[in-house]
N, C-alpha and C positions, 0 to 999 in steps of 0.2 A: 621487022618492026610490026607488021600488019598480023601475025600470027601474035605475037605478047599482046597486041589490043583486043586479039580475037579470043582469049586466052582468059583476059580481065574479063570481057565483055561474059564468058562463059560462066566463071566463077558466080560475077554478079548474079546472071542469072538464076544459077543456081544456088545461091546464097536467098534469093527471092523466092524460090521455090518453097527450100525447106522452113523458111519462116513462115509462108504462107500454109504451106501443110502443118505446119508446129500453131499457129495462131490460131488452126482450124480445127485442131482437133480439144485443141487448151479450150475452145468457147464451145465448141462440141457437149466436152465432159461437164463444164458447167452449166450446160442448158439442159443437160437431162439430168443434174442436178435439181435443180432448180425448175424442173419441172416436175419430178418427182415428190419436191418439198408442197408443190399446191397441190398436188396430186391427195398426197398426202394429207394436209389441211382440208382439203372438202371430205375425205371420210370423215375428219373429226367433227363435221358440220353435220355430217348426216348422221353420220353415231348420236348428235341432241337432238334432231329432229326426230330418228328413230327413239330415244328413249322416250320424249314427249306423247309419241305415238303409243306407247306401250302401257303408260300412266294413264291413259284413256278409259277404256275400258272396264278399269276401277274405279274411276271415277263417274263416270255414267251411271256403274251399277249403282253406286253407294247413292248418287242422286235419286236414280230411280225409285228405291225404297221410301223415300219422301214423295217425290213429286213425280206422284204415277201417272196426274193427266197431264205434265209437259210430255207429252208424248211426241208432238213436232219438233221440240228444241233438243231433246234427246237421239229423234232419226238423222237431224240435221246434223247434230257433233258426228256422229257413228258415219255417216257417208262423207263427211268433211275429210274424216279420217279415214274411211277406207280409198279415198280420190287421192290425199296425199303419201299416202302410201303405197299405190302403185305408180304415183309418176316418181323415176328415176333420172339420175343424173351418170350416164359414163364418164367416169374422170379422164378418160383420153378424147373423150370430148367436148369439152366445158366449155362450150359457144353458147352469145348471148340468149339465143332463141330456147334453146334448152334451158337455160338459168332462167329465164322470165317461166317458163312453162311450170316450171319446179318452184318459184316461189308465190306464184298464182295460186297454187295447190295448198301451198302452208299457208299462204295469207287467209284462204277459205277455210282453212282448218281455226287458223286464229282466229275467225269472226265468228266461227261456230262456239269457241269455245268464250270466247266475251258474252255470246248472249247466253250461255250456258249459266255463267259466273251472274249477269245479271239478274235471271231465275231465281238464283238461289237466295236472294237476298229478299225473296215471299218467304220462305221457311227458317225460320230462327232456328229451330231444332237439328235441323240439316249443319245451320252453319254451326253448329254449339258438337256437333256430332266428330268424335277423335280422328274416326277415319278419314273422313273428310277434309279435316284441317290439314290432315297429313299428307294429305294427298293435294291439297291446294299449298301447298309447303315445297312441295316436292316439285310441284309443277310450274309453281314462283323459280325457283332454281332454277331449275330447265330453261326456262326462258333468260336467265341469264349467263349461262353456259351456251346458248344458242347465239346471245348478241356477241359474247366474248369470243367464240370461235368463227362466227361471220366477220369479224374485225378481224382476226388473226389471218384469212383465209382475204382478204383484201388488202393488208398489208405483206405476204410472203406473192401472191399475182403480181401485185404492185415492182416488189423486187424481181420478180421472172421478167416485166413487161419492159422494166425499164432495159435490163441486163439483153434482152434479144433485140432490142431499138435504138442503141450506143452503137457506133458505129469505133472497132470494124465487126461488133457483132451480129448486126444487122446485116452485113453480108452474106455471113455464117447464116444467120438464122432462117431468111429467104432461099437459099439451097437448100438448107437441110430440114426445113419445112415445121420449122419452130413458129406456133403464131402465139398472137398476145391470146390472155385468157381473158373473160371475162371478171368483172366486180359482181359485190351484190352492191347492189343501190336502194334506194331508198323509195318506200311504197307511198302513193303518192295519198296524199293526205295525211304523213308522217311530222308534214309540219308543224302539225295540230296536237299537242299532248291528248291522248282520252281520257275521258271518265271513269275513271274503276273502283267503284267499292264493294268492300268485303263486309 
């Protein structure tokens, strides 16, 4: 009698086992799933921030030809952009402190290029000028392929943060060293629509 209990008692065990190794490997495959997905999504944030960055430089020139004594607001876009584009982000490591660093860097890039945009609105000719439009077209876009992929990239976090925090995968996740990612959040005076004409 005491061996059939000892028997059951076995089975269970092992029946608890291999569930538990099967639930560990099933939340496993999905958390590096699902981390690869945000992984994935911050390229596509950095691919508009990179193309933004790349629109620059033509754009400065084409300013420049007009308004050759902004010469401070033209240094200031030009080192905006060369500061945001050496701070990087590793996507295997997308903690808070790094994501504030890296959006400190765009946000300086964006204030360079606001007062850029505000200059320009001394020059009619500038504004009336093909390139230029097309280059402030382009760069309109850009900024909303920017907001569109920062959204994407907080709601697929969002789905990793929840999925390693649900318990029993929050078990899983704390062993196998899955942490939440960080958001982007919102820069603070964002509350405030700005001023922008063209």
């Amino acid at each position: 009698m005491k061996s059939k209990g000892s028997l059951i008692a076995v089975i269970v065990v092992l029946v608890l086992v291999v569930w538990a190794v099967g639930a560990g490997i099933k939340a496993n495959n999905n958390m590096v799933t699902k981390d690869e997905a945000v992984k994935t999504s911050w390229s596509q944030v950095e691919n508009q921030y990179q193309r933004r960055a790349d629109l620059i430089p033509n754009l400065v020139n084409t300013v420049k030809g007009y308004a050759t004594h902004e010469k401070e607001t033209l240094e200031g876009v030009i080192n905006a952009r060369a500061k945001a584009t050496q701070t990087t982000v590793d996507p295997t490591n997308l903690t808070p402190e790094a994501m504030q660093e890296y959006m400190a860097a765009q946000g300086e890039l964006s204030q360079a290029l606001g007062r850029l945009m505000v200059t320009v609105e001394q020059y009619p000719d500038l504004k009336a000028n093909e390139n230029f439009l097309a280059l402030q077209s382009q760069l309109e876009g850009t900024e909303n392929r920017i907001s569109t992929e920062r959204r994407r990239f907080n709601e697929v976090s969002k789905d990793y943060n929840t999925y390693i925090r649900t318990f029993p995968n929050s078990l899983f996740a704390g062993i196998l060293g899955f942490d939440q990612k960080p958001y982007f959040e919102a820069e603070s005076g964002a509350e405030k629509a700005p001023t922008v004409e063209f």
